[in-house]
gemmi code that builds the backbone of each chain (N, CA, C; Angstrom):
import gemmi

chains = {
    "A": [
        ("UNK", (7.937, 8.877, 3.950), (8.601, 7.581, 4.069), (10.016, 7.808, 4.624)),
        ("UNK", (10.079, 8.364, 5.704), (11.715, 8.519, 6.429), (11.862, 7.510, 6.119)),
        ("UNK", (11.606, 6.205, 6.450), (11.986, 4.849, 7.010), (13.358, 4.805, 6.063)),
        ("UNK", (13.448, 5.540, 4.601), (14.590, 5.481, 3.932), (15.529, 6.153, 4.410)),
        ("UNK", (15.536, 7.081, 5.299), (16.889, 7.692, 6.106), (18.204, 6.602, 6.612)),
        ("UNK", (17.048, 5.814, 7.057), (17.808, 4.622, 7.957), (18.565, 3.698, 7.078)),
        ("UNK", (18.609, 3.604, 5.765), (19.400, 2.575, 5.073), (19.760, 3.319, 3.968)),
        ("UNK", (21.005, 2.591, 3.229), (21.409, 3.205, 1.697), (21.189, 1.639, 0.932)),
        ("UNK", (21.745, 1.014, 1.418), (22.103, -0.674, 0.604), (20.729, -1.072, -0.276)),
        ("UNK", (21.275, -0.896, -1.438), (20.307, -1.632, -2.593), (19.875, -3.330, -2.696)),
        ("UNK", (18.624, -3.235, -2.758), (17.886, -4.861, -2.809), (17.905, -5.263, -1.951)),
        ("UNK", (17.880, -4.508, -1.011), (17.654, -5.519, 0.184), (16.529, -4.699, 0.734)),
        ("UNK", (14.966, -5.242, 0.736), (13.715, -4.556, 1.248), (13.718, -4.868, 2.952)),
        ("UNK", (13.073, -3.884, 3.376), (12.838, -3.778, 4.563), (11.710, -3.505, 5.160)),
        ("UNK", (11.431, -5.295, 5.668), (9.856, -5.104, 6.379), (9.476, -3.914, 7.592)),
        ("UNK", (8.392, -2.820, 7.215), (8.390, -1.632, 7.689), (6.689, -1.969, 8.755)),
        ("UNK", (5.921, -2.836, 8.063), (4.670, -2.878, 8.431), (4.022, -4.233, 7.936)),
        ("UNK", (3.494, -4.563, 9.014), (2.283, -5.741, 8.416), (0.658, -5.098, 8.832)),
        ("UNK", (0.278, -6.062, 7.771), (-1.378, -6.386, 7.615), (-1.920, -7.678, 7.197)),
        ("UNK", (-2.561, -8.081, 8.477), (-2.774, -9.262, 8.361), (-1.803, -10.076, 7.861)),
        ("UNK", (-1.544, -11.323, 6.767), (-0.897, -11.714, 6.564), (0.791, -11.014, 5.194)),
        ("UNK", (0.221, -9.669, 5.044), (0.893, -9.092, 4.072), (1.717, -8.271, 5.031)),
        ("UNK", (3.573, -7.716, 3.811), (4.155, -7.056, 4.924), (4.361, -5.931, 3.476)),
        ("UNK", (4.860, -4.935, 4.360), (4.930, -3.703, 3.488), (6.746, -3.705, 3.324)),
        ("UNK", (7.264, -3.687, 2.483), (8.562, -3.313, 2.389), (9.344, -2.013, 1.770)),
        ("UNK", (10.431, -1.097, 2.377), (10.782, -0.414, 1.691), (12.295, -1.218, 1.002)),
        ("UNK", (12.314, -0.778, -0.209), (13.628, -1.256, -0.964), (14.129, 0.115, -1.843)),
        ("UNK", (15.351, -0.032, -2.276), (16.287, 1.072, -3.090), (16.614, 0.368, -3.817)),
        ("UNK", (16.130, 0.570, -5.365), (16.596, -0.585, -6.692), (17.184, 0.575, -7.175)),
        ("UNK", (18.326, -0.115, -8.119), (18.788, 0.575, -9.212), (19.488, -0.456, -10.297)),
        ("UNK", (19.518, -0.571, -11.569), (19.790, -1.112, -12.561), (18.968, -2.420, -12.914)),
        ("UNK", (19.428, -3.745, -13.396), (18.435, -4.256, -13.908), (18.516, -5.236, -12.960)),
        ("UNK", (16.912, -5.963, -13.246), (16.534, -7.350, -12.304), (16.808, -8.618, -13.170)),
        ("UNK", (16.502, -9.515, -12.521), (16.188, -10.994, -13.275), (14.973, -11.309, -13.730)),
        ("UNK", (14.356, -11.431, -14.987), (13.185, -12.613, -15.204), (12.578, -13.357, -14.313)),
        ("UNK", (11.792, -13.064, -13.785), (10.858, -14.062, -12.564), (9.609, -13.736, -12.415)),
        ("UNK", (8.545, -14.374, -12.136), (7.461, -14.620, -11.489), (7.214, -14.633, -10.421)),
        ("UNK", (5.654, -14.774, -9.943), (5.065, -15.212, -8.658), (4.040, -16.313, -8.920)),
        ("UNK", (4.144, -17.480, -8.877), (3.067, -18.010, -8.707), (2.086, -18.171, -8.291)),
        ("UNK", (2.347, -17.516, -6.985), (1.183, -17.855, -6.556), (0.383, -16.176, -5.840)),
        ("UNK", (0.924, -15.456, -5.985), (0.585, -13.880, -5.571), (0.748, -12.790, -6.432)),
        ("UNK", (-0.195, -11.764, -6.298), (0.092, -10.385, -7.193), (1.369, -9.559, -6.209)),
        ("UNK", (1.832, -8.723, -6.796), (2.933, -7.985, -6.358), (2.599, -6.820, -6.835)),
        ("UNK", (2.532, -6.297, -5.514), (2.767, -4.425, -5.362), (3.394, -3.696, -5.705)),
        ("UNK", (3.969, -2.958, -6.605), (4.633, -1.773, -6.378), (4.122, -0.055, -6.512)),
        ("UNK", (4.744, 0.581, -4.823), (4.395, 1.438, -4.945), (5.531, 2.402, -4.957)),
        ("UNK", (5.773, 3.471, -6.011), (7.088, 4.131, -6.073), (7.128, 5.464, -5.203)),
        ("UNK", (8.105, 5.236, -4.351), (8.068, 6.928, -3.312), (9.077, 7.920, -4.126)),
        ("UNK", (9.967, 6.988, -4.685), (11.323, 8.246, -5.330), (11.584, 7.787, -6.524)),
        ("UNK", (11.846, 8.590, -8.091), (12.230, 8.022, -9.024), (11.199, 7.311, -10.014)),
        ("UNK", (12.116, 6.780, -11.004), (11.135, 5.998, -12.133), (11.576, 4.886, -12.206)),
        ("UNK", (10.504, 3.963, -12.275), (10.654, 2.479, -12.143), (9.984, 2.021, -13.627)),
        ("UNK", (11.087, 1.304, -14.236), (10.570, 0.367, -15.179), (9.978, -1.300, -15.093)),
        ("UNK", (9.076, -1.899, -15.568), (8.810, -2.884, -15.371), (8.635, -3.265, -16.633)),
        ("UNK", (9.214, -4.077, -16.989), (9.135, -5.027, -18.383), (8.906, -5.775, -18.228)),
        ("UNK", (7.735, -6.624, -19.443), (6.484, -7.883, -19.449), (7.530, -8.275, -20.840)),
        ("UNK", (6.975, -9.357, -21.373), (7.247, -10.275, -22.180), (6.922, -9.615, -23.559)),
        ("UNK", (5.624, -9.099, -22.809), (5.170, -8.069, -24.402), (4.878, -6.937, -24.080)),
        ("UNK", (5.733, -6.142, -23.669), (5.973, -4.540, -23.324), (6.331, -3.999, -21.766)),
        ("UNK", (6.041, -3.040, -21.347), (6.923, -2.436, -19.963), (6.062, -1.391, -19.738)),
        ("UNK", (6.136, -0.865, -18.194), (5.246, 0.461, -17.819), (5.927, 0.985, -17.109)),
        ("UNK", (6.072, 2.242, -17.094), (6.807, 3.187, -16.602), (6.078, 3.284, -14.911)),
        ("UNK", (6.768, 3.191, -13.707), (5.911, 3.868, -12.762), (6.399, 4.775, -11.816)),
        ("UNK", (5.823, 5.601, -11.909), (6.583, 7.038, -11.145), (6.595, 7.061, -10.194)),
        ("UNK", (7.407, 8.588, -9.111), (6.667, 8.612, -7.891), (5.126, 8.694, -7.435)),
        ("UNK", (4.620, 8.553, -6.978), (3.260, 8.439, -6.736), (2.141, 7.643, -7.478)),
        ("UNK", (2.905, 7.085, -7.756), (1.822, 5.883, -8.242), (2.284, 4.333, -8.413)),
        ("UNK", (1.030, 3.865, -8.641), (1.248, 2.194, -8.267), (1.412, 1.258, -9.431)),
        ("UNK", (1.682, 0.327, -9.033), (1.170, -0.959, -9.843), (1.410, -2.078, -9.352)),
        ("UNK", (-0.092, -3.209, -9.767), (0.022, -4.566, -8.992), (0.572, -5.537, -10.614)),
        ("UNK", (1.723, -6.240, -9.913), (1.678, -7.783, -11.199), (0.903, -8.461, -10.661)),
        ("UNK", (0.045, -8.807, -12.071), (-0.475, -10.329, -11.276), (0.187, -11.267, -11.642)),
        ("UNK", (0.115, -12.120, -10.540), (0.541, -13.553, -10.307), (0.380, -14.216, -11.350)),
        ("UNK", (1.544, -15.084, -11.681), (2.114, -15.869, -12.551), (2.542, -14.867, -13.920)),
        ("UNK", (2.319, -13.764, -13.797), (3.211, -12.763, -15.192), (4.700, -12.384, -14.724)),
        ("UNK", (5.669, -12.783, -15.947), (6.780, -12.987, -15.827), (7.143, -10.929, -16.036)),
        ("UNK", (8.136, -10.597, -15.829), (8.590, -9.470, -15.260), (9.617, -9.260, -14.698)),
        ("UNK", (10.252, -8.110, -14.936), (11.825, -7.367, -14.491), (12.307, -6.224, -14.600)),
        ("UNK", (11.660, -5.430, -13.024), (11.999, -4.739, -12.907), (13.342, -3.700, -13.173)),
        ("UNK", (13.226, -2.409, -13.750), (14.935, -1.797, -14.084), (14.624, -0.406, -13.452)),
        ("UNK", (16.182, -0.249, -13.216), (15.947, 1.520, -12.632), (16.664, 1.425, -13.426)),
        ("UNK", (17.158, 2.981, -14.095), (18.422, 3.287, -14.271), (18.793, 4.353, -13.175)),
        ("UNK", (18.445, 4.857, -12.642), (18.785, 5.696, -11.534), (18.077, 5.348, -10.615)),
        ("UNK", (18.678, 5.114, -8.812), (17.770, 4.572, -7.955), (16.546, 4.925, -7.447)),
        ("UNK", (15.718, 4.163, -7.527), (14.056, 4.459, -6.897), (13.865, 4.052, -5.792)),
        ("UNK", (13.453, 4.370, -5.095), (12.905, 4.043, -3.642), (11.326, 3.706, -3.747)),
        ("UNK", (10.851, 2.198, -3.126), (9.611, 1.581, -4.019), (9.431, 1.385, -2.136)),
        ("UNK", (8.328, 1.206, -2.510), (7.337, 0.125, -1.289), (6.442, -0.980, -2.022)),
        ("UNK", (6.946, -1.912, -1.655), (6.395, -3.491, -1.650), (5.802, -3.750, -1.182)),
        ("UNK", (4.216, -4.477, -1.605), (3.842, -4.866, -0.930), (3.665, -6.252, -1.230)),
        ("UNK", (3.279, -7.401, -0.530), (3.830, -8.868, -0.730), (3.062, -9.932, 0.720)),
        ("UNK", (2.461, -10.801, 0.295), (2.390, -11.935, 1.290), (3.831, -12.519, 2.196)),
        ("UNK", (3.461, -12.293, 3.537), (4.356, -12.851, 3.949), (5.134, -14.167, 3.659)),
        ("UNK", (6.507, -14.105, 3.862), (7.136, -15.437, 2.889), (7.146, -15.312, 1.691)),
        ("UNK", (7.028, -14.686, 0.734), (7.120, -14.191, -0.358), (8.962, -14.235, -0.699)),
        ("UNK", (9.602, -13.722, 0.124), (10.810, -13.400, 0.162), (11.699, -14.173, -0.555)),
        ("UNK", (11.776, -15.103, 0.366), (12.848, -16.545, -0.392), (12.573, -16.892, -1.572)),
        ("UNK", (10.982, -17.071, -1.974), (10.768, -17.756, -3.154), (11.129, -16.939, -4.400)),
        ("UNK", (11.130, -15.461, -3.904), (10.275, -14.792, -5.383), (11.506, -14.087, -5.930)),
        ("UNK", (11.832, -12.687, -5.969), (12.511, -11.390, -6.349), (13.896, -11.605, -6.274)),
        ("UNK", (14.098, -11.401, -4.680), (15.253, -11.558, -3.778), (15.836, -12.650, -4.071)),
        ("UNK", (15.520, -13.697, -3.777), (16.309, -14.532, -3.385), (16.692, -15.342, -4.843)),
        ("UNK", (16.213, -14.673, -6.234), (16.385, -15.089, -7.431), (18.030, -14.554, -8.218)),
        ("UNK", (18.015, -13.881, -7.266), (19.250, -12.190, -8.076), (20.159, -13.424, -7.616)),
        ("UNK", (21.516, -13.453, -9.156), (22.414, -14.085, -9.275), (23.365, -13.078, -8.753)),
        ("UNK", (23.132, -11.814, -8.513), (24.464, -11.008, -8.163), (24.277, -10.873, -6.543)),
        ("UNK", (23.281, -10.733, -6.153), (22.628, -10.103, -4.930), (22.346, -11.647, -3.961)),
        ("UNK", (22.889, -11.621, -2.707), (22.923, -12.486, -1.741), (21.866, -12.966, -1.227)),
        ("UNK", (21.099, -13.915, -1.211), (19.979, -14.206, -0.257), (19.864, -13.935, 1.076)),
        ("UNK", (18.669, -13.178, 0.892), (19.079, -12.226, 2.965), (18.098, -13.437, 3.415)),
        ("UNK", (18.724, -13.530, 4.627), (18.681, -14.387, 5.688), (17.501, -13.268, 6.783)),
        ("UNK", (16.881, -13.991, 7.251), (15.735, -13.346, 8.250), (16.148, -12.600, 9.080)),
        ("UNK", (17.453, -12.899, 9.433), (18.027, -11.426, 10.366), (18.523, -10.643, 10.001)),
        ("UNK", (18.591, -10.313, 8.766), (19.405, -9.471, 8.121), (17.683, -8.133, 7.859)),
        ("UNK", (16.314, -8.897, 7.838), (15.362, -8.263, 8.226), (15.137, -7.222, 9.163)),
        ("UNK", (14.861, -5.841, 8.765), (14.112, -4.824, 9.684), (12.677, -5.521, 9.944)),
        ("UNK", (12.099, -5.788, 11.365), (11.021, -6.140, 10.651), (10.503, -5.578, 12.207)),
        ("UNK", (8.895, -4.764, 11.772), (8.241, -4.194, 12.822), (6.948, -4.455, 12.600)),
        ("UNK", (5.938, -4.648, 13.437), (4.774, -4.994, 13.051), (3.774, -4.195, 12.244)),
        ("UNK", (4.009, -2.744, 13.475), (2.504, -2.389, 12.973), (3.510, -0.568, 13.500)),
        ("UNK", (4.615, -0.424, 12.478), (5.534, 0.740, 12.339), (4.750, 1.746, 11.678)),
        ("UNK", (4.979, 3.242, 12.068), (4.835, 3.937, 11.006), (5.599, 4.554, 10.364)),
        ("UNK", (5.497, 4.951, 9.188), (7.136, 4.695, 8.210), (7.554, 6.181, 8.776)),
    ],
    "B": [
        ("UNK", (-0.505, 10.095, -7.519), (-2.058, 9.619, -7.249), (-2.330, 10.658, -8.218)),
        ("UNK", (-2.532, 11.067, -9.406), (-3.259, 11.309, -10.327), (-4.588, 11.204, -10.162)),
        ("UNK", (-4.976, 9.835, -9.460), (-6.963, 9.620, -9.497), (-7.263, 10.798, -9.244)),
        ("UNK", (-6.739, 11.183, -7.966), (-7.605, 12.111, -6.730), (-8.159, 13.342, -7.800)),
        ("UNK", (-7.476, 13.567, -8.957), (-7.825, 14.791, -9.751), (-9.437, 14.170, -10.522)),
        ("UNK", (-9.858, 13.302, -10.068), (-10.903, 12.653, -11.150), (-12.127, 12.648, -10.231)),
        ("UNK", (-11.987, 12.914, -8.637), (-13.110, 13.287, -8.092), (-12.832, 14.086, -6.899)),
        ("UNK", (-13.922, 14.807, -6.162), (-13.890, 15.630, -5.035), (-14.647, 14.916, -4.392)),
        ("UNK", (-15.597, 14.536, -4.488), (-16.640, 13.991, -3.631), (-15.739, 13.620, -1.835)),
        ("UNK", (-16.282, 13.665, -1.007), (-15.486, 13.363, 0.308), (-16.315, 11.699, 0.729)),
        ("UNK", (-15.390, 11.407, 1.505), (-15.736, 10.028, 2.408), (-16.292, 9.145, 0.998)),
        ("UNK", (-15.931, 8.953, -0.009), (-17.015, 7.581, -1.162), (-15.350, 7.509, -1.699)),
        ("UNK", (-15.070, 6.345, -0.596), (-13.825, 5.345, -1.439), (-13.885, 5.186, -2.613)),
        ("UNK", (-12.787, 5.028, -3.751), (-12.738, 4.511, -4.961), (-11.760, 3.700, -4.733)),
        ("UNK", (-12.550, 2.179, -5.684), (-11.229, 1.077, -5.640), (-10.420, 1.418, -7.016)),
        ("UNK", (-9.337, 1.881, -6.845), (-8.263, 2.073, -7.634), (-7.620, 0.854, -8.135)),
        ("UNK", (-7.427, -0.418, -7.537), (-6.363, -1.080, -7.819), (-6.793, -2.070, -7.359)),
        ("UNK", (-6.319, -3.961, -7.233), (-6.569, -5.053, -6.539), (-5.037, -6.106, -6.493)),
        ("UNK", (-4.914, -6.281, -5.183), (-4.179, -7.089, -5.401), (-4.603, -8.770, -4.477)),
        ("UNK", (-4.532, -9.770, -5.228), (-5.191, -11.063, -4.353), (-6.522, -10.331, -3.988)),
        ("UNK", (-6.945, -10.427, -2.721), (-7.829, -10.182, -2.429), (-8.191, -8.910, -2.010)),
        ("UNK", (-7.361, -8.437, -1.684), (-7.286, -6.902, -1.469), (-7.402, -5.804, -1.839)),
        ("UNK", (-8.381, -4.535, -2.010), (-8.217, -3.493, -2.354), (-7.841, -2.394, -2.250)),
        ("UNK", (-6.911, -1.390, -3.323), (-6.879, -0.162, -2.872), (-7.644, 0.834, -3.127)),
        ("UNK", (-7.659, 1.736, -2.439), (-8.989, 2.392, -2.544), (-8.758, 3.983, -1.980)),
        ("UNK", (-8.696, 4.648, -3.109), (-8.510, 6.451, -2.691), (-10.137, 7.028, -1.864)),
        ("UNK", (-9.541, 8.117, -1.340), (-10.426, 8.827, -0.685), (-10.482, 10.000, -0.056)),
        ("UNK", (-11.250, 11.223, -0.240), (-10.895, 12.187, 0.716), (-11.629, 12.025, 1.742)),
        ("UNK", (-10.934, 12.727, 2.909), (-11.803, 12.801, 4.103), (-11.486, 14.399, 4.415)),
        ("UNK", (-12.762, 14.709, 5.234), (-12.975, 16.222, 6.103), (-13.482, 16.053, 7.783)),
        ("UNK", (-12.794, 15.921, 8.731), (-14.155, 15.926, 9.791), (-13.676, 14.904, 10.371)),
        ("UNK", (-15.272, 14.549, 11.310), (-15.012, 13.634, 12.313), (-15.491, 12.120, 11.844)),
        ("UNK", (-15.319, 11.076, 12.242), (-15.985, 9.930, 11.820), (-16.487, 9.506, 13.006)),
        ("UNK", (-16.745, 8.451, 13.387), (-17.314, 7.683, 14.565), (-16.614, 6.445, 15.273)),
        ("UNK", (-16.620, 6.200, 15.809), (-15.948, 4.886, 16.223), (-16.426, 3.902, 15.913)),
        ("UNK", (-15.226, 2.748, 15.869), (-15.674, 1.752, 14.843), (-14.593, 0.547, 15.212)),
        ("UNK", (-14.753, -0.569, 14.453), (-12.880, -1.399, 14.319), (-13.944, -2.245, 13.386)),
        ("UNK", (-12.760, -3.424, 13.265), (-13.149, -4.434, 12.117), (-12.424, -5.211, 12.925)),
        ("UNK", (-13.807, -6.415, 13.428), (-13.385, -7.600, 14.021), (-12.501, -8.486, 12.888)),
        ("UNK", (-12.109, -8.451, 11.845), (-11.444, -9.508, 10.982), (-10.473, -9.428, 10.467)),
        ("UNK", (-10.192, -7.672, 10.034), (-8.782, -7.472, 9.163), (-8.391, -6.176, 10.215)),
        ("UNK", (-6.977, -6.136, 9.387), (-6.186, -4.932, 10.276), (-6.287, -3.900, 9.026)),
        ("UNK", (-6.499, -2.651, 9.022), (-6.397, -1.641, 8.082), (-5.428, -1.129, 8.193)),
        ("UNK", (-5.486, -0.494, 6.521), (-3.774, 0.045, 6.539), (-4.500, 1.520, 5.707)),
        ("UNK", (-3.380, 2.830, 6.446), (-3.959, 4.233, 6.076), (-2.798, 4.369, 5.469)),
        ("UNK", (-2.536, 4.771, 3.966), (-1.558, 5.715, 3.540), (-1.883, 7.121, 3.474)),
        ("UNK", (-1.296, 8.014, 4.216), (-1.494, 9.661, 3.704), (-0.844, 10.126, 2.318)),
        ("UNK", (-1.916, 9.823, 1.459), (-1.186, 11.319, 0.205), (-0.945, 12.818, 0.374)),
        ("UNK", (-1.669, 13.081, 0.938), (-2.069, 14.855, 1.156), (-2.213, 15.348, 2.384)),
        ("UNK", (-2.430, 16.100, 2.995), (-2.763, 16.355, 4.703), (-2.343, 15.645, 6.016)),
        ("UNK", (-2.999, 15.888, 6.842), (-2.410, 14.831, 7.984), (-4.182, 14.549, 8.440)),
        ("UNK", (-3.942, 13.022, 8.907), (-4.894, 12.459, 9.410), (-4.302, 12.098, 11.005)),
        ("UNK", (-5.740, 12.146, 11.956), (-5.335, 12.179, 13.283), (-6.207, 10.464, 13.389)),
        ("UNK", (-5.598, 9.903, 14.136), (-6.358, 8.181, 13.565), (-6.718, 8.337, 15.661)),
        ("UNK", (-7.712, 8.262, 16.228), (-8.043, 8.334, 17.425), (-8.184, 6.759, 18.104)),
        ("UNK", (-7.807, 6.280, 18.985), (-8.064, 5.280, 20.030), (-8.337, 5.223, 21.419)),
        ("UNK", (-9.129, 4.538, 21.688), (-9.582, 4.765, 23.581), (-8.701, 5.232, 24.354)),
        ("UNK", (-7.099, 4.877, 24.176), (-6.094, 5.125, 25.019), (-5.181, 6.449, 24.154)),
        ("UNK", (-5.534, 6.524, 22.941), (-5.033, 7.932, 22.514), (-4.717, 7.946, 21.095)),
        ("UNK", (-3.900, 8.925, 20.435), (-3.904, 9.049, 18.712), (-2.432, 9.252, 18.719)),
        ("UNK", (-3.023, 8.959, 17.015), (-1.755, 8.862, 16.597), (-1.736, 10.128, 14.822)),
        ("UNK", (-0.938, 10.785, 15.110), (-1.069, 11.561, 13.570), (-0.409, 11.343, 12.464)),
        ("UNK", (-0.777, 10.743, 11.317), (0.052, 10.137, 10.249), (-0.210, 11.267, 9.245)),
        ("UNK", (0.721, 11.488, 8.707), (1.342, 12.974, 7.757), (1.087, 12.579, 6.719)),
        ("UNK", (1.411, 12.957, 5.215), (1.553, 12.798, 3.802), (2.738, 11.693, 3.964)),
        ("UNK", (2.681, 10.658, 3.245), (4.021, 10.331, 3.173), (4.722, 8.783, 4.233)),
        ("UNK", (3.309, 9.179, 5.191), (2.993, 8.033, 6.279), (2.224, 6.926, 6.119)),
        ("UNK", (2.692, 6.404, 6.564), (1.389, 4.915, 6.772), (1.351, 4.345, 8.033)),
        ("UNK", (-0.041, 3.712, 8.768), (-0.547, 3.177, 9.836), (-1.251, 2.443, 9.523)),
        ("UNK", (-1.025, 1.226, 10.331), (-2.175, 0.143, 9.913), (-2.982, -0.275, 11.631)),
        ("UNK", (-4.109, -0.178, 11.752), (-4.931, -0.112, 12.666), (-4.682, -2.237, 12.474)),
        ("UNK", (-4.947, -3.012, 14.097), (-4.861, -3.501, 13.964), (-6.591, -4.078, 14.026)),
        ("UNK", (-6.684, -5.516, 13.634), (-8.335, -5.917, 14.255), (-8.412, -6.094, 15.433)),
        ("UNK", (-9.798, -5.328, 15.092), (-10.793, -5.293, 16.587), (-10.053, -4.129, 17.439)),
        ("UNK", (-9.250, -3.132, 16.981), (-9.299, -2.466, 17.922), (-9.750, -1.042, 17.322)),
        ("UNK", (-10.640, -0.348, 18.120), (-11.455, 0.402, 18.151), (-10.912, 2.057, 17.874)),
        ("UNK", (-10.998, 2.557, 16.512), (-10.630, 3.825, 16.217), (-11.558, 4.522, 15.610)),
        ("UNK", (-11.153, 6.365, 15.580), (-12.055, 7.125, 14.896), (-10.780, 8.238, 14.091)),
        ("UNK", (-10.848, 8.210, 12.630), (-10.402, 9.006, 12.352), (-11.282, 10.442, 12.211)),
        ("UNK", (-9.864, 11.342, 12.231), (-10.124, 12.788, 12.193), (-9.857, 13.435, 11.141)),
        ("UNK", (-9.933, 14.165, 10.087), (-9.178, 15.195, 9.664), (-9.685, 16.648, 9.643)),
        ("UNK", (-8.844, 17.100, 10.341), (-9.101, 18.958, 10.287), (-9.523, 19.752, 9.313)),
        ("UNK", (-8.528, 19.289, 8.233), (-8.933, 20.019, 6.792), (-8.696, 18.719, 6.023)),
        ("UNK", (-9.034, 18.643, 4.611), (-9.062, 17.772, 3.564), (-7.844, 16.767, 3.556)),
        ("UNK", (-8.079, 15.045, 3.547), (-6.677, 14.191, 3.005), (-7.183, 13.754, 2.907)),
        ("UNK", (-6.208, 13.336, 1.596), (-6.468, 12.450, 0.575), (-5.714, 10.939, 1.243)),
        ("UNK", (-6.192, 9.997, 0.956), (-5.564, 8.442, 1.598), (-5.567, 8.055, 0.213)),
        ("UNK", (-4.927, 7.017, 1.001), (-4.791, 5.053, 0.045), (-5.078, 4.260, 1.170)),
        ("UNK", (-6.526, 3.504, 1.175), (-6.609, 2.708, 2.069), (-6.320, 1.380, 1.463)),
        ("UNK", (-5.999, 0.282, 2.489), (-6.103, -0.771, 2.322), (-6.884, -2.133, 2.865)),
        ("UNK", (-7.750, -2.478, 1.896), (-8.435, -3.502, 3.150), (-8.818, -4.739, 2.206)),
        ("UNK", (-9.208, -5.674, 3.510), (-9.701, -6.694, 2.061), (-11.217, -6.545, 1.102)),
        ("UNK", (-11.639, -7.151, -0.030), (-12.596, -6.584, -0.513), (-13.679, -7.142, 0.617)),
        ("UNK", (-14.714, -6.601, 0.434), (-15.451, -6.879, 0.944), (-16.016, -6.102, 2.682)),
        ("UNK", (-14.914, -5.358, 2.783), (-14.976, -5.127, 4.144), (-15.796, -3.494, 3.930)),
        ("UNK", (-16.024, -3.113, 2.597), (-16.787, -2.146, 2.555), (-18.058, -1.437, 3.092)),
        ("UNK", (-18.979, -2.703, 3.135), (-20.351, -2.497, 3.813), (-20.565, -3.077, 5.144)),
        ("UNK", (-19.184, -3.399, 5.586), (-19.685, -3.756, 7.072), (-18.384, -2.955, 8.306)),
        ("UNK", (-18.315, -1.813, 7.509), (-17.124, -1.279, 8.344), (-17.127, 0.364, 8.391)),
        ("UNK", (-16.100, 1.096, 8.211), (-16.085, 2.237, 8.094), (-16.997, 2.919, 7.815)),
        ("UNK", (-17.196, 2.550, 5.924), (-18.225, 3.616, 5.393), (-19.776, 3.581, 5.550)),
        ("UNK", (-19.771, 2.369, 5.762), (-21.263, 1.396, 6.061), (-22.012, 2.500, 7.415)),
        ("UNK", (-20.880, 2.591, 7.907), (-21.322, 2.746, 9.543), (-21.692, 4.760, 10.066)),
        ("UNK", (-21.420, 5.393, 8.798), (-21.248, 6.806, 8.868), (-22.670, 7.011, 9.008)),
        ("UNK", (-23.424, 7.570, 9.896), (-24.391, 8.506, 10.339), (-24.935, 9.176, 9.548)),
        ("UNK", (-23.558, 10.343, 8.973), (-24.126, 11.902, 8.188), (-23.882, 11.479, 6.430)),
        ("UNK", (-23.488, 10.225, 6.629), (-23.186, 9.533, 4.797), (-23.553, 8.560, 4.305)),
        ("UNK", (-24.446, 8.580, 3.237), (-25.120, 7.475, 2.926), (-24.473, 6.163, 2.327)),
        ("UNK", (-25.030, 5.276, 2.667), (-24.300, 3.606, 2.420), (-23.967, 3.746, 1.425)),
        ("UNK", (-22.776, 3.519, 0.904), (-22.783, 2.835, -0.670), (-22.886, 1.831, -1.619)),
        ("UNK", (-23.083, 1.955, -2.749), (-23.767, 1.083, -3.188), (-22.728, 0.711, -4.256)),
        ("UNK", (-22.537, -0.495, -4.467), (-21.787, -1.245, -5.677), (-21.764, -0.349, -6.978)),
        ("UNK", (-22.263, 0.468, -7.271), (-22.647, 0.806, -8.678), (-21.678, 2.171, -8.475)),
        ("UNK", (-21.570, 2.883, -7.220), (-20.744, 4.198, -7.140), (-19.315, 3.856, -7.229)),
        ("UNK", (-19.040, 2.702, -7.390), (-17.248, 2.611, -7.099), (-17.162, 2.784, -8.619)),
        ("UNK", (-16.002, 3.101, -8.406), (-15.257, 3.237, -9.895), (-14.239, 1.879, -9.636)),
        ("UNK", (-14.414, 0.810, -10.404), (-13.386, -0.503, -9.812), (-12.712, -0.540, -10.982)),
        ("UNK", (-11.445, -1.149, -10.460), (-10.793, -1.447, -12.028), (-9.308, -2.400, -11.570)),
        ("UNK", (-9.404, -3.405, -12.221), (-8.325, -4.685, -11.364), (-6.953, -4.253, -11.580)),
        ("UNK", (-6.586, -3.727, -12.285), (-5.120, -3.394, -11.918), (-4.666, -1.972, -12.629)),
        ("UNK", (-4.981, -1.314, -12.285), (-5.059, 0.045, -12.657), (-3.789, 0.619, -11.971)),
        ("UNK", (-3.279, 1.414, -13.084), (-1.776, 2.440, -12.291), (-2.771, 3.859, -11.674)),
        ("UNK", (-2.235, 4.164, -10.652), (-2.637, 5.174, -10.251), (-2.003, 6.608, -10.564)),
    ],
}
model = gemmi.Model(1)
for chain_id, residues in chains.items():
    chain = gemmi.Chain(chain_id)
    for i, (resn, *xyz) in enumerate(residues, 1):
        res = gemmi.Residue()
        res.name, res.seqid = resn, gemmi.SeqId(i, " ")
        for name, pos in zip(("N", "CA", "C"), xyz):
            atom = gemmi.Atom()
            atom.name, atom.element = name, gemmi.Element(name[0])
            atom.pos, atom.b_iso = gemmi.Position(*pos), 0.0
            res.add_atom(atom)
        chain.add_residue(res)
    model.add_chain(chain)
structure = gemmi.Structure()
structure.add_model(model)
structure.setup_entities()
């Protein structure tokens, strides 16, 4: 996953690849998220660097490098690093505004050009 | 990817994971495959292990450990691998028996009962 050479800036994912209507994102989290959902989609995470916490309402799963996990849709969840992870997302296109991103009270709503976005890249 | 330690068998996808409609699905490969595409979805190859050589009429492309390529629809590829890799494919369900594995010559069809499925499984 070079594709992380090219950026340092945390929370802000970067569309690397699509399929069909899904895009693949790389992001660099570190510390804690907000409480949120998806209504209407499961959410990917796949971890390339680090340990990723995900906390549910009634417990949390650890996910490492090399391995995955999907939320399903409509389970509430919030993601934490304590040290930064480097994740790949995967997500229905448009996903963006509604869901993760654009929820963070600290973190700016990225605007579509502020998007890496390549179709059919290899990372 | 922990799974991959849970079988050897070559070319018999396992669905590892689901997200919406989509599955992931480990696998080793050895060898040559045949040519093929999928008039409907675009596939997506993650390399865990080895390098895979992904072949097209007009030429290839080699995706490493660590890489991902997503073939788009309808266009016409044959993967390679020299020696043993392990993937994460991605496709939608269903595209099992009328695509890739369906279509292998020297490997027999598979049948619903050989997958190991499991809806949201950490890998």
């Amino acid at each position: 996953m070079q594709k992380f050479g090219l950026f340092h800036e945390q929370w802000q994912p970067k569309v690397i690849a699509e399929m069909n209507d899904y895009q693949f994102k790389v992001v660099n989290l570190q510390g804690d998220f907000i409480w949120h959902d998806h209504k209407d989609t499961d959410e990917t995470f796949i971890v390339i660097e680090g340990d990723l916490r995900i906390d549910f309402r009634n417990g949390a799963v650890h996910v490492r490098a090399g391995e995955m996990f999907v939320v399903p849709k409509g389970v509430e969840h919030k993601p934490y690093a304590q040290n930064e992870v480097k994740l790949l997302l995967i997500e229905p296109r448009g996903v963006l505004n509604t869901g993760m991103w654009a929820a963070s009270g600290q973190r700016s709503r990225m605007s579509g050009s502020e998007r890496l976005s390549s179709s059919n890249d290899v990372v």
